[in-house]
N, C-alpha and C positions, 0 to 999 in steps of 0.2 A: 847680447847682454841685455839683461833685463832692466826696467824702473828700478828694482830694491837692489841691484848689484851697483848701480852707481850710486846711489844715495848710500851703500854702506863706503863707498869707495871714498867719498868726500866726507863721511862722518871722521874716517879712517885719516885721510890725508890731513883734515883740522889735529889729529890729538898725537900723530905719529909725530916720532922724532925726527931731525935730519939725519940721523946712522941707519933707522931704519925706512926713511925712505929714499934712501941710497942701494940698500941693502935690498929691498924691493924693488927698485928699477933695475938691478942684475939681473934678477930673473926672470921679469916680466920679459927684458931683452932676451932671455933666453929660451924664453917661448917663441920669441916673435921669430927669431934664429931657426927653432922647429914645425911651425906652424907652415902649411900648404896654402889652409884655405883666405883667401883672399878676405869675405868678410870679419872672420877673426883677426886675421892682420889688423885691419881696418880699426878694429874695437883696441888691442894693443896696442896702437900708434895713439890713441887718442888715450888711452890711457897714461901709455908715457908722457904724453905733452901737456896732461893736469898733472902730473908729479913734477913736472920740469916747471911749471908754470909755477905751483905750491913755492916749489926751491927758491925762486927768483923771486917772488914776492915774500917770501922769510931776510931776502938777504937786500932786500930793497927796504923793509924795515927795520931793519938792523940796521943798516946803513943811514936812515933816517934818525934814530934814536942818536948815535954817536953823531952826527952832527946835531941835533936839538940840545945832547949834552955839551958838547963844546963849544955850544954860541956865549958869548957874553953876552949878561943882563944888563 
């Protein structure tokens, strides 16, 4: 994969949704399910693990925000 396929890829993961970047790791997994060649794996896996990484840092400030709102002043 190319320079411009990951910088669309992380333009992509900043603006997508969580439905659809749920919605897009199905599939990706579903390549990775059809896929032989070893370095394409390689590129899939790491792709899943920036969506997986995205996920967990959306829900780690989330999780931040409700506690900044529930602290007492």
């Amino acid at each position: 994969m190319n320079k411009d396929f990951w910088k669309c890829l992380f333009c992509w993961l900043e603006t997508a949704s969580v439905d659809e970047i749920r919605h897009k790791q199905c599939v990706v997994r579903q390549m990775l399910d059809q896929t032989r060649d070893p370095d394409l794996k390689t590129d899939i896996r790491r792709i899943l693990r920036f969506m997986d990484e995205e996920m967990l840092a959306r829900a780690e400030l989330a999780n931040l925000m409700r506690l900044s709102v529930s602290m007492p002043r």
